[in-house]
C-alpha positions in Angstrom: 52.3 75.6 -38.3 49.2 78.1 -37.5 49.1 79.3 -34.0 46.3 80.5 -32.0 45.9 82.5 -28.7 43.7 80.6 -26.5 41.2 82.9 -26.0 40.4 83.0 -29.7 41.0 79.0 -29.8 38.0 79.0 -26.6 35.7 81.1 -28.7 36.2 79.3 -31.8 37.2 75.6 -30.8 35.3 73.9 -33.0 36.1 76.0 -36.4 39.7 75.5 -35.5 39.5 71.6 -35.4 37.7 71.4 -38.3 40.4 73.5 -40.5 43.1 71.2 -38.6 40.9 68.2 -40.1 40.3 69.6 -43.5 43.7 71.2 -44.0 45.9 68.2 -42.3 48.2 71.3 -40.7 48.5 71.3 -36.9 47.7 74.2 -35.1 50.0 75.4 -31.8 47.4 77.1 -29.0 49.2 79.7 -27.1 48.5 81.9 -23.8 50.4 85.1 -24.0 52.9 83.8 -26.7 53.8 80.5 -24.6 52.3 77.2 -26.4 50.5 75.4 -24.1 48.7 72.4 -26.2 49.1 71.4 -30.1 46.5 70.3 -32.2 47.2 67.7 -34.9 45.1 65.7 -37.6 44.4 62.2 -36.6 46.3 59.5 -38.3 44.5 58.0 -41.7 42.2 55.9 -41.1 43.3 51.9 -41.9 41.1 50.2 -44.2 38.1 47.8 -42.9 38.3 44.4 -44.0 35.1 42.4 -44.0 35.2 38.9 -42.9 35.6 38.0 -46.6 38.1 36.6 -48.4 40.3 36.8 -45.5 41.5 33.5 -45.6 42.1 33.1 -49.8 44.7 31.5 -50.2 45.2 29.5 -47.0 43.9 26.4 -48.3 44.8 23.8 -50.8 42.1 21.6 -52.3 43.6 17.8 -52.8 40.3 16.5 -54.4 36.7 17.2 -55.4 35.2 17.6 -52.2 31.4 16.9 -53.1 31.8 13.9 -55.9 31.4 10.8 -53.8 33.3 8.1 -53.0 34.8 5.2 -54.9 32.6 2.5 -53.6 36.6 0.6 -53.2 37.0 3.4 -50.4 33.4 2.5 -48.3 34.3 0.8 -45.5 30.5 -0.2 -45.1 31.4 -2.5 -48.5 34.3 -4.5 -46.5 
């Protein structure tokens, strides 16, 4: 783990965070020798699932759902 005095970590904040980021290393910030905060990379990032295909798979299909009925089945005809 790096360390880094916090007056240097002050004067260069944001070049520090961005080697935490592209290294993955956490760095320890210290006032005279005594760490006071920790820097770490963030988690990885989960994946982003669009709303599709989310439910594949859920569903059964019993019949063909667009061929019409069996005029037997109308129950108009009875």
């Amino acid at each position: 783990m790096d360390s880094l005095p916090v007056s240097r970590f002050k004067a260069t904040c944001l070049a520090a965070l961005e080697r935490v980021r592209k290294t993955g290393r956490p760095l320890l910030v210290t006032r005279r020798g005594v760490p006071i905060a920790q820097v770490v990379p963030p988690p990885p990032a989960e994946p982003q699932n669009s709303g599709f295909g989310v439910m594949h798979g859920t569903a059964d299909e019993l019949a063909d759902i667009v061929a019409p009925l069996p005029e037997e089945d109308w129950e108009a005809l009875r």
